[in-house]
N, C-alpha and C positions, 0 to 999 in steps of 0.2 A: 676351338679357336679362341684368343684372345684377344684384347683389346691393349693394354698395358697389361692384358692379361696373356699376353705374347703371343697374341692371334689368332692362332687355329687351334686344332688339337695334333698331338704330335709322337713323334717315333724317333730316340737317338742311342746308336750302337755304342759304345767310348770302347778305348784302347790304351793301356796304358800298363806300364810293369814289365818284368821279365816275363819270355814266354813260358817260362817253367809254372809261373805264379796261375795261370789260369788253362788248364789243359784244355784241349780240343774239344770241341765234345762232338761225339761220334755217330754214328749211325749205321745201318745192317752195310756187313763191307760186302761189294760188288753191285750195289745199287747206287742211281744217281743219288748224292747228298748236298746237304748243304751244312755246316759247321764252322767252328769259329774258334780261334785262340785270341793272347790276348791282344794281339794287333791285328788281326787278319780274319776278315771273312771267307771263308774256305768254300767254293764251289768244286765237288767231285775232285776235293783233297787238295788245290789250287789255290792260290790268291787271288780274291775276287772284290770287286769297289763298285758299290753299288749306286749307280747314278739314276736316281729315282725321277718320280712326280705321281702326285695324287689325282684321281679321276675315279669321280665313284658313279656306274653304272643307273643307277636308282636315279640319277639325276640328266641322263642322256638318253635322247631315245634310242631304243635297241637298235633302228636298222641301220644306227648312226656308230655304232661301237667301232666298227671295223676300220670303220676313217678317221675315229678322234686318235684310237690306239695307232695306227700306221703313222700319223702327225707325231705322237707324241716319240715311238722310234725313230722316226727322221728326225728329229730335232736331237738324236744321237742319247734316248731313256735306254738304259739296259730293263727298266723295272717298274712295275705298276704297284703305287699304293693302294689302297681302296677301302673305305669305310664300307659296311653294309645296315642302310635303317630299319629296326627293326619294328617297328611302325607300320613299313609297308610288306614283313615280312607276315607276321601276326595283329592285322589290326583288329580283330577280334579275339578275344583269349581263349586261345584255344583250338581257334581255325586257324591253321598255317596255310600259306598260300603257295602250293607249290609250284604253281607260274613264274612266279616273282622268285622264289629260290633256284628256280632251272635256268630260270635269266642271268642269274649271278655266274652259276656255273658255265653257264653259253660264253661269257664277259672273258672270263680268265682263257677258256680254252682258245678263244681268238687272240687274248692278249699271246699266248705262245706259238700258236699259229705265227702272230707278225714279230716272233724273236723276242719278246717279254717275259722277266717272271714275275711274280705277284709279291708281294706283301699285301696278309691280313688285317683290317682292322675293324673286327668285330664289335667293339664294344663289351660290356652290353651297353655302356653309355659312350657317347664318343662325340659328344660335344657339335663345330662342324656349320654352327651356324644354323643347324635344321631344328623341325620343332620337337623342340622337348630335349633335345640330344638325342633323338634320335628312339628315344621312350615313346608308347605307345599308350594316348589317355587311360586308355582302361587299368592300369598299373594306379592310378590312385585311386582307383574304387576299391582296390582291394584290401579286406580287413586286415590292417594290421603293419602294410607293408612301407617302408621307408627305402626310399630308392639310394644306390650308392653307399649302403653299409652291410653289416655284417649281420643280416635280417634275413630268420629264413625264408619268409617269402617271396623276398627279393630274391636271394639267391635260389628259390625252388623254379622261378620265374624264367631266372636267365637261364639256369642250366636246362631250363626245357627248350628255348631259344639257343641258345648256341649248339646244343647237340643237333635240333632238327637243320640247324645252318651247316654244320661239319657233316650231316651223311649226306646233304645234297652237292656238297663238294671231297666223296670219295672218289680215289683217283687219281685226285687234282693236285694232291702233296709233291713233294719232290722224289722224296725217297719210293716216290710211285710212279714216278716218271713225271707227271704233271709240273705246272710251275710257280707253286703257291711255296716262298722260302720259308717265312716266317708268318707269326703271328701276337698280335700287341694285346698283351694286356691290362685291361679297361682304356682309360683315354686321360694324360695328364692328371692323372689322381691326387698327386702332390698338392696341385693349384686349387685343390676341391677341400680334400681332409689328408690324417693320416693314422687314418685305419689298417694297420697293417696286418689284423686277422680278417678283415673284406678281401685286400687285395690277395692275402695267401689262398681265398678262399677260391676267387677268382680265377687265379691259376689253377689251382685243381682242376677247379672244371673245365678249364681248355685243356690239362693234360687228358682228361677221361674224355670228351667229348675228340679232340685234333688229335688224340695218340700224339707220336715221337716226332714233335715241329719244333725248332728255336721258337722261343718266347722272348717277347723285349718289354719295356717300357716306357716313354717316352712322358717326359716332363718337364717343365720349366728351369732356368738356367741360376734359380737361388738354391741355395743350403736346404731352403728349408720344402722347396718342390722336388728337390729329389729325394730326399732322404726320408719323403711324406711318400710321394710315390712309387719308388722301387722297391723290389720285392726279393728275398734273395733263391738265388739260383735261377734267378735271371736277369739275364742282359739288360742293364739302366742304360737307356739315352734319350739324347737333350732339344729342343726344340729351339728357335730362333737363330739368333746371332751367334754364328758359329763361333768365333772367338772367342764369347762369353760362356759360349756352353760348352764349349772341349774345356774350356780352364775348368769349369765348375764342376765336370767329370771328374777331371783328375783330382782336382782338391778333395770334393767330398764323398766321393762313391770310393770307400777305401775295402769294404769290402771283396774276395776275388772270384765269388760267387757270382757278383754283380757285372763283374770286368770284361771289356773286350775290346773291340773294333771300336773306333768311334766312327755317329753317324745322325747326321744333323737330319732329325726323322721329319722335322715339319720345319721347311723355310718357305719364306713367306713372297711370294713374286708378288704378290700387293698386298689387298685389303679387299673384303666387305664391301657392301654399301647397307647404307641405312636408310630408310624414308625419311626425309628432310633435311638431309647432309649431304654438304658439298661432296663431288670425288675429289681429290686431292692429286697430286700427277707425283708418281714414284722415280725415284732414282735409276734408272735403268744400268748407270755405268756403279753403282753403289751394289746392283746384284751382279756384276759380272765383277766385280773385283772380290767379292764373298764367296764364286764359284770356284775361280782361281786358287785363293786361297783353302778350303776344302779339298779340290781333286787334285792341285799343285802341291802347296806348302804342307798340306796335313797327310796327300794321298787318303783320304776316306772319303766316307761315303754320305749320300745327300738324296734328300727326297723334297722337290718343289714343291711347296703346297699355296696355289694349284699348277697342276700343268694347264689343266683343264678343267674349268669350274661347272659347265651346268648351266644347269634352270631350279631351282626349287618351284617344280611344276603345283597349279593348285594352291594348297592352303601349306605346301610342305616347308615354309621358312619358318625358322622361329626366334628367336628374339632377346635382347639384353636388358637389365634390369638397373637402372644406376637412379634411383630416386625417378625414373621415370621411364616408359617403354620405350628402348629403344629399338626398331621391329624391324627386319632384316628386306632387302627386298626377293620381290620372286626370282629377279636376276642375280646366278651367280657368278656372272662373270669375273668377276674377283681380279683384274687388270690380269689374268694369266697369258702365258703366252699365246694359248689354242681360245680365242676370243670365247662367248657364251656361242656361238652360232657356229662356233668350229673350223674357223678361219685362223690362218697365220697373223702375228702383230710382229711389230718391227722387235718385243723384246723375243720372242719364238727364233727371231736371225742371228739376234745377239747372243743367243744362251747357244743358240745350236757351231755357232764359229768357236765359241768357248771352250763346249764341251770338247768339237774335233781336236783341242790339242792334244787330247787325254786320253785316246781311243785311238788303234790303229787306222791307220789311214786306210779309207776305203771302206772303213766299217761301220757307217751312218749311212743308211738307204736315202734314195733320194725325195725330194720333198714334193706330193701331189698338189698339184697346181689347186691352189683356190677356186671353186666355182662361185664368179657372183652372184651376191643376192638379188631376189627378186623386187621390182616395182610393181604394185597395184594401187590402181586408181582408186582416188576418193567413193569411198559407195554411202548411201544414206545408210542410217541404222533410225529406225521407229519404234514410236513406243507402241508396246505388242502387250499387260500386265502387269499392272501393280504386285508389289513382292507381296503384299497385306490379302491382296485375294486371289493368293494361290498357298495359302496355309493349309495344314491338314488340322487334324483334332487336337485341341490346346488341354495338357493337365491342369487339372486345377490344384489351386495349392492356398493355403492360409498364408504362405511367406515362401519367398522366393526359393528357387531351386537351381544347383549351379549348372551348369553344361554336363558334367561328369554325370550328377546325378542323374539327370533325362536321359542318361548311356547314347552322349552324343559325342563327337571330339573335336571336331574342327564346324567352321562358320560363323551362324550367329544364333541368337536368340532371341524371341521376339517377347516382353513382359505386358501384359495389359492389365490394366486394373479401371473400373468402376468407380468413382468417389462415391460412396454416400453421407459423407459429411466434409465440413470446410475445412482447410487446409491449405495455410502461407507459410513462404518461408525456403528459401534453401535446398535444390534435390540434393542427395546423399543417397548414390545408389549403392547399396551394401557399403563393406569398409573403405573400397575403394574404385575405382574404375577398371574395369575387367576385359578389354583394353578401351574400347569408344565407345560411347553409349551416344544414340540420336534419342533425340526427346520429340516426341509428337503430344497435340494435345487437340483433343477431335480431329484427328483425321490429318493434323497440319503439324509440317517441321517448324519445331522452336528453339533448338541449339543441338550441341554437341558438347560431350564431356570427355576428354578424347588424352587419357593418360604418358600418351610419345610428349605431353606438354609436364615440366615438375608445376608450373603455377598454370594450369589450367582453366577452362571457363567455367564459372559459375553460373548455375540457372538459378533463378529463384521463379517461383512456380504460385500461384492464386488456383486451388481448387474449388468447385462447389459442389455440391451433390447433382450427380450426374453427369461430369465432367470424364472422358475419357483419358487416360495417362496411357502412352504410350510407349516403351522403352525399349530400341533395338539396340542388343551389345553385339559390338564384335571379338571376335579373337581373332587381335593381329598377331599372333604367332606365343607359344609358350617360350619363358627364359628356358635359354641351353645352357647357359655360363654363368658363372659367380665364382669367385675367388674368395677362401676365407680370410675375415679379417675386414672384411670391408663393412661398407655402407649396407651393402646388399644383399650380406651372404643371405644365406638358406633362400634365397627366390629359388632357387631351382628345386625345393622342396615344397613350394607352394604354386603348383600347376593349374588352381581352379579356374576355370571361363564360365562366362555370363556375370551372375551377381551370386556372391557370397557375403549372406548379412540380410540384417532388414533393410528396406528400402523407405526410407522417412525424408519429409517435407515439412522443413522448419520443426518442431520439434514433437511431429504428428509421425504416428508407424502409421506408414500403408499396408493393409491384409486382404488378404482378396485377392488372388492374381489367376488369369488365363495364360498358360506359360506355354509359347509354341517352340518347339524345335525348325531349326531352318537350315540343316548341315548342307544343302545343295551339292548334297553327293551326286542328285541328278537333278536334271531340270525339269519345272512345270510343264501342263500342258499350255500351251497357248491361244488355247481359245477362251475368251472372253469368259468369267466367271463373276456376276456380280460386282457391279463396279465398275470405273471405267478410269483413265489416264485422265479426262478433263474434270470430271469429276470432284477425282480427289487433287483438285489444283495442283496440278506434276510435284507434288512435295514429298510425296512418299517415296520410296525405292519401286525404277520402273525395268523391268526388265525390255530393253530393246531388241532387236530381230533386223539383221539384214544379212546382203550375200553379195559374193564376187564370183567371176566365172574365174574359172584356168581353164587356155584353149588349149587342145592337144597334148599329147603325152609326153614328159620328160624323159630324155634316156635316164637321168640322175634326178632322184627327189631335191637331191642338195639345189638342183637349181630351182628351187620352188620358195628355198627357203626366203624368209623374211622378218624385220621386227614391222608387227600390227601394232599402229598407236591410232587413238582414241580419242581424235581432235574434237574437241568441246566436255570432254567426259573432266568430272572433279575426282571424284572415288569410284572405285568397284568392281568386278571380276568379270573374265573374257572367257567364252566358250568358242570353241571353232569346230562344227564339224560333232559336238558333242564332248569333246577334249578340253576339258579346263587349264588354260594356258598361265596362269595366275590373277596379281590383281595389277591394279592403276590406279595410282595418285598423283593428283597434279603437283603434291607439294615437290615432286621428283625426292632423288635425282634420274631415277629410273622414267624414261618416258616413252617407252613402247615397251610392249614383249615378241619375247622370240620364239615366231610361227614354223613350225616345223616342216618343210614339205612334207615329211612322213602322214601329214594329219590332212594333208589336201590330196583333193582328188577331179579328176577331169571332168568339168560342166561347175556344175552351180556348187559354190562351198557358204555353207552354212555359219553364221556369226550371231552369237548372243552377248549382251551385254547387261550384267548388272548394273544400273548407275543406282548409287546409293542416293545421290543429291541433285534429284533433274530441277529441282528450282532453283539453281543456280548454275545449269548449263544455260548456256547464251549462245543463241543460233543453230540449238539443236545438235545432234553426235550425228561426228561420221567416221568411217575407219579407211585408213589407208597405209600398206604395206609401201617400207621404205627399205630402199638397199643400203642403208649405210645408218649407223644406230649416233643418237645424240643423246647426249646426257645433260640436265639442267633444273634445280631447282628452282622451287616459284611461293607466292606467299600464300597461306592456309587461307582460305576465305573463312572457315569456321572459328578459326582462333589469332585472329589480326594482333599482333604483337605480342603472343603469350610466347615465351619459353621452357 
């Protein structure tokens, strides 16, 4: 996804030239195909226009599939895009999870079940708004490797990842009856580099890995994003503004290798949201004259991105890099049509009247009634444990150690150090802030150094021997995106969390560190360990404990659903049920998350809350499930007028 970096990550067919210039390309005859000349998308030898929208599984809970995809057919999609994160595929190197790859496969076979076919979009990188693009932390522990080039352990990497993705979707091709057409290789690469022994290389291994599937590429609507990211003998198309990006086909994709259909693989029904940024209200009659013109003036083909956004459930958002974090939130509802909670929006009306003029009449199934969300009542949330004493065994280290290195990937980390001599002056934690750093000093919060800011807070710090330093980092999400050329580029090359660098106080190096891992991949015990909440004057991170009943049993989970917000909470992450639902900041715009009924259950439902900053909740937390979601930013109490 881009920003002026054209949004998302994306997928466009082009079309242009005599049909002599770019033959058909074919497939075993007497099986269902899919194929292309150089105006026409060919289904089983046909003229076919493919009326897309993106909805990536990895981001919906499974028993939710069935209803986001039947939404997104009534809203008249012939076609399911879908990125797959390869993160949650292999998050250890080397363990594949075959749960999570049978899920995928589960995903498509419903999607043609409700009259859908697929487009792939593997990656291995694929951008998306997710953390890392979609990379897997353990990928920069590894000797040697540089992600997004022409490196073999990069590429030994992916081609172990995508082949184990391709056999768990045998079957699923077309030319196998299945309904997966195509498949995109890498993700906007143009907008990255233009390495075109990476990208050749990259293709190979979807041909050996997918056998006989169209390949496409999808990149940006300049000279220099296509002609960076296409590959030849295979289909280049163009992302954004369809206008800009059929012109930009024709013009510069001269090759006929490259040529075909055009197909505007990633348009954009909104935007993002960021922590600390307004939403912004989209043009709604601005995409319905953009659709028009694509399925009317041009007759081709188009994939919304999104139809349907998701949750980047957990720690799974990742983040922008522009002289400062910009860190995505866990909501992705992205203004799509199919809300985050998988409800209709007024623009899901407008695209679905649009699309009917372009499809035989009677061929949009009709659209499942919305089930409203649920209300639950205000319940207390108590403090139940300090995060500081529920640590396991801290390494010891003479100088700091990043996240990577403790073979950790997502959360936080917690740095301790001992003074034994005096020390003023300035903290400077490693080169730079990795994403927020809380500063405690015995036991008590004394700031925050919190990188979403370019002019940030400054602590300066007075040690003496025997003074405790404290330093918990978070990782608000790794960069996915960088555009070269810029201010930015290569962040996406520099993934490290916690602190990388020495740690010095005015112009003393701190050595000496107790360094804890904190990934909160599961939660503490909650029984009292050493320590208490009054204690440590609630300044430390206190994990909270409460609960809601649901009476009786839903016929439909969907009515269970709801956003759970966190009235009095400043920062920190939401358990329900044991299910980490994301995080919560008050700075918004994001101000509740979206509770899934799939995660509730009848009698008592379980709620935990990380508050990062209980010394400055006022009136204590409480949580309450609201039917209807508000959006609204508010001012940092940690960093009052910084930018």
């Amino acid at each position: 996804m881009r920003l002026t970096y054209t949004l998302c990550c994306s997928a466009v067919v082009w079309a242009l030239g005599l049909a002599a210039a770019t033959p058909a390309r074919t497939l075993t005859t007497g099986k269902p195909s899919f194929t292309y000349n150089a105006t026409h998308f060919l289904l089983n030898g046909e003229p076919h226009q493919i009326i897309g929208g993106q909805m990536d599984p990895q981001r919906i809970p499974p028993a939710y599939w069935r209803d986001r995809l039947q939404k997104a057919r009534a809203m008249g999609l012939n076609t399911i895009f879908t990125y797959t994160f390869w993160n949650l595929l292999e998050p250890v190197q080397g363990n594949w999870d075959n749960e999570e790859s049978k899920g995928i496969a589960t995903f498509f076979e419903i999607a043609q079940e409700e009259g859908l076919y697929v487009v792939l979009r593997p990656g291995p990188y694929v951008c998306g708004e997710r953390e890392w693009g979609g990379f897997p932390a353990w990928l920069s522990t590894v000797p040697g490797l540089v992600v997004r080039a022409n490196n073999q352990p990069f590429l030994e990497a992916s081609e172990s990842y995508l082949s184990n993705l391709a056999s768990g979707l045998r079957g699923l091709y077309i030319h196998e009856g299945g309904p997966i057409l195509m498949v995109q290789v890498e993700n906007e690469y143009g907008s990255y580099a233009a390495d075109h022994d990476y990208t050749a290389a990259i293709k190979d291994i979807l041909q050996r890995t997918f056998g006989d599937v169209v390949l496409y590429t999808n990149d940006g609507t300049e000279q220099w994003t296509l002609e960076g990211g296409s590959v030849p003998g295979v289909l280049a198309e163009v992302d954004g503004d369809p206008r800009a990006g059929f012109a930009a086909l024709r013009k510069y994709i001269t090759d006929p290798s490259r040529k075909g259909p055009l197909l505007d693989g990633e348009y954009y029904t909104w935007t993002f949201d960021s922590w600390g940024y307004p939403r912004s209200t989209p043009n709604t009659q601005g995409f319905v004259d953009d659709l028009e013109y694509v399925l009317g003036n041009e007759s081709a083909s188009i994939s919304l991105y999104m139809v349907h956004g998701g949750t980047n459930f957990g720690f799974g958002n990742g983040a922008l890099w522009q002289n400062k974090t910009r860190a995505f939130t866990s909501s992705y509802d992205y203004g799509a049509p199919i809300d985050e909670a998988g409800r209709t929006t007024d623009l899901f009306w407008k695209l679905r009247e649009t699309i009917a003029k372009y499809v035989p009449e009677g061929s949009i199934p009709d659209v499942r009634e919305d089930v409203p969300l649920k209300e639950i009542p205000a319940f207390d949330l108590t403090p139940a444990i300090p995060l500081f004493s529920a640590l396991g065994v801290p390494t010891y280290s003479k100088t700091p150690l990043t996240m990577e290195q403790l073979n950790q990937s997502y959360g936080f980390v917690l740095y301790e150090h001992i003074a034994t001599s005096s020390a003023s002056g300035l903290l400077s934690p490693g080169d730079r802030p990795r994403d927020r750093v809380i500063v405690y000093i015995n036991d008590t919060f004394h700031g925050v150094i919190d990188s979403t800011y370019t002019y940030h807070q400054n602590i300066s710090l007075n040690l003496v021997p025997g003074t405790k330093l404290q330093l918990l980092v978070e990782n608000l999400g790794r960069v996915d995106y960088y555009s070269r050329g810029t201010d930015f580029e290569n962040m996406i090359l520099d993934p490290y969390k916690g602190i990388l660098g020495d740690i010095s106080v005015g112009t003393t190096t701190l050595e000496q560190w107790a360094i804890y891992t904190v990934p909160l991949d599961s939660l503490p015990d909650f029984e009292p360990k050493g320590g208490n909440v009054t204690a440590l004057n609630g300044t430390q991170p206190v994990f909270y404990t409460g609960s809601f009943t649901v009476d009786g049993e839903a016929e439909d989970s969907l009515a269970l659903d709801t956003y759970l917000e966190i009235e009095g909470g400043v920062k920190g992450n939401v358990w329900v049920n044991g299910f980490h639902l994301g995080r919560y900041w008050r700075v918004g715009p994001q101000t509740s998350l979206y509770l899934s009924g799939t995660v509730l259950r009848q009698g008592e439902n379980q709620v935990v809350v990380l508050e990062l900053e209980p010394g400055h909740v006022q009136g204590g937390l409480k949580g309450v499930g609201l039917s209807e979601r508000f959006w609204a930013v508010a001012e940092d109490v940690d960093c009052l007028g910084c930018m």
